[in-house]
Structures are given as structure tokens and as C-alpha cells.
C-alpha positions as CSV (number, residue, x, y, z in Angstrom):
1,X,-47.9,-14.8,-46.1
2,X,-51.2,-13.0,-45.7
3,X,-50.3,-9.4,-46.7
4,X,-51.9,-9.2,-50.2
5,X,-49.0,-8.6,-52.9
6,X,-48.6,-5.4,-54.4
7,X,-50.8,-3.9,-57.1
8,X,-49.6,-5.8,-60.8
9,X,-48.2,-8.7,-59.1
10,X,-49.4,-12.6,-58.8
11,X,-48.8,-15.8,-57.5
12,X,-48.2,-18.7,-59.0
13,X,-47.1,-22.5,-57.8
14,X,-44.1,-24.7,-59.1
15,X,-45.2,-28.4,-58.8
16,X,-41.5,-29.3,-59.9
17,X,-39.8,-27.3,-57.1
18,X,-43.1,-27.0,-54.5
19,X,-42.5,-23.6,-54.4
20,X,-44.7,-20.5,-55.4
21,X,-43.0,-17.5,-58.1
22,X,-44.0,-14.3,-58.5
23,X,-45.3,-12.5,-62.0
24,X,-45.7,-9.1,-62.6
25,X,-48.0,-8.9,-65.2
26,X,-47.7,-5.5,-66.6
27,X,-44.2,-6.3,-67.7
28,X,-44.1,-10.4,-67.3
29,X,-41.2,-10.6,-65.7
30,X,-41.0,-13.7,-62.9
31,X,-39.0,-14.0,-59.6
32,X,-38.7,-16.4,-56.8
33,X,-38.9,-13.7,-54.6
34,X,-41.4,-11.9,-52.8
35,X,-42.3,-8.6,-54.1
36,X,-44.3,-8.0,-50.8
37,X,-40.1,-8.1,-49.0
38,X,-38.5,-10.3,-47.0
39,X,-40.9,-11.2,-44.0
40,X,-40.5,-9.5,-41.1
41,X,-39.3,-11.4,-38.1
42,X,-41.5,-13.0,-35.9
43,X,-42.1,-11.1,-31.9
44,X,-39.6,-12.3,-29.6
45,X,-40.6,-11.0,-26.5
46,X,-37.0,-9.2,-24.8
47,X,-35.3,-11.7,-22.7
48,X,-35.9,-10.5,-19.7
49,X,-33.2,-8.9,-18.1
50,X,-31.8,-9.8,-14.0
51,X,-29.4,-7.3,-13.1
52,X,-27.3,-8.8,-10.1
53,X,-25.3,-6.3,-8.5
54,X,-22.1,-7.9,-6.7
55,X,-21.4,-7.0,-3.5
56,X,-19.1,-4.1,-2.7
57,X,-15.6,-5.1,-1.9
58,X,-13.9,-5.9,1.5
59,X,-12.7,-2.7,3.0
60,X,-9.4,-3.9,4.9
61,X,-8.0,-1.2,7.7
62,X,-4.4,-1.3,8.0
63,X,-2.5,0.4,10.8
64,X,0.6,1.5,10.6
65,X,3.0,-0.1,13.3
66,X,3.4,2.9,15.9
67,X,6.3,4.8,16.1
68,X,8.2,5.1,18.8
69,X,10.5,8.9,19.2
70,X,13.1,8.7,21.3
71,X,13.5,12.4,22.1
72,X,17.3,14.2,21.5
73,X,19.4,14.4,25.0
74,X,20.0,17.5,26.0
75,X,23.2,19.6,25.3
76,X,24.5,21.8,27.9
77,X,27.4,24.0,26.5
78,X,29.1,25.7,29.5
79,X,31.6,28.9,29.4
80,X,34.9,27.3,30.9
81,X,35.7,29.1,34.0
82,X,38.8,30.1,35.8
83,X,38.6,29.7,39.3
84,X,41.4,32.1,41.1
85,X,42.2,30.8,44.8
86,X,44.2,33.1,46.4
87,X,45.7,32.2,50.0
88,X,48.8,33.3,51.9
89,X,50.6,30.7,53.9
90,X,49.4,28.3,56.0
91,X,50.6,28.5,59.5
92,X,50.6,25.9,62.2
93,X,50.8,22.6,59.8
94,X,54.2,21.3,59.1
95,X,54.8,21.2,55.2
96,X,57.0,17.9,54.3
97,X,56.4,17.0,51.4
98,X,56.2,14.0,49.4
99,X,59.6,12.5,50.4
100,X,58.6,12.9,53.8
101,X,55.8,11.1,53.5
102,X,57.3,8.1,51.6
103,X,60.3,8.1,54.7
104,X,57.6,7.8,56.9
105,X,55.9,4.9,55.5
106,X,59.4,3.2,55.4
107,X,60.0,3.5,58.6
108,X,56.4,2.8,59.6
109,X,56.8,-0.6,57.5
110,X,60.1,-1.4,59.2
111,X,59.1,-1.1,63.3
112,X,55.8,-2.9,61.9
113,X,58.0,-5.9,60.4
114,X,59.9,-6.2,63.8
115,X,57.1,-6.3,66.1
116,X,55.3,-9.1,63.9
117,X,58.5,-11.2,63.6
118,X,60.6,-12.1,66.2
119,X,63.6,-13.4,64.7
């Protein structure tokens, strides 16, 4: 160490342990260790520092599927109405009815089957 050693204090070497020990000589007390303080640690210059910044993240763009609106039909409400016909009788056009109708095709069917078979 180079720093001289405080005022009262000396140096002396141990040729059985190859070490030096430390008298004060006002009091004569002896130590192994340095009055002067532990030795500061030798400079280290700071690492030196390489800040990487990482890349921003993927930005994914997601759609929603479309939605399709199927608009509501239409509801018509309509008033029921009464229709009212009002006729008197029908002259000139001979009325007979539904049993005339069905003699008619009878007879019709009848003079048709002769004609077609001659037995």
C-alpha cells in the first residue's frame, strides 16, 4: 500500500508468516490489520451497457364475419269487411237447380253411351 499509515502507527514484517503487523506505539498494541482500512477496490471501468430494444409486436387485424339482416316481412292487418249485394230476381234465365243439373248429366251420359256402342 502506498498511503503512509496514520500518525503513531508502524510497520513491521513476520518472517514466520511472510506477512507484515501493525504497532501502535503510543499504546503497543499490535494487529494484523491495517490501520490505514481495508483497501479500496481497484477502478473497474462500468461494463458498458447495449440497450437492445425488441421490436414492437405483430399487430393482427381481425374482421368480424359480416352480418347478414334479413329485414321483418311486412304485416298488413286489415278491418274485415262486410260486403252487402243486394239484387232482386233475375229474369230471363231458368233457375234448376242442382238436381237438375245432375239429371242432365245422366241423361247426357246415357244418349252418349248409345251412340258409342252399338250393341
Amino acid at each position: 500500500m502506498s498511503a503512509p499509515l496514520p500518525p503513531g502507527w508502524i510497520s513491521q514484517f513476520d518472517p514466520s508468516s511472510g506477512r507484515y503487523f501493525f504497532v501502535h506505539t503510543p499504546t503497543g498494541q499490535t494487529t494484523w490489520t491495517d490501520p490505514r482500512g481495508p483497501l479500496p477496490a481497484p477502478y473497474v471501468p462500468p461494463a458498458q451497457v447495449v440497450v437492445q430494444q425488441a421490436p414492437p409486436p405483430p399487430v393482427y387485424v381481425q374482421s368480424a364475419p359480416p352480418v347478414y339482416v334479413q329485414p321483418a316481412p311486412a304485416v298488413v292487418y286489415q278491418q274485415p269487411s262486410t260486403v252487402i249485394v243486394e239484387s232482386g230476381p233475375v229474369y230471363g234465365a231458368p233457375v234448376f237447380g242442382a238436381g237438375a243439373g245432375v239429371a242432365a248429366g245422366l241423361a247426357g251420359g246415357l244418349v252418349l253411351g248409345s251412340l258409342l256402342d252399338p250393341w
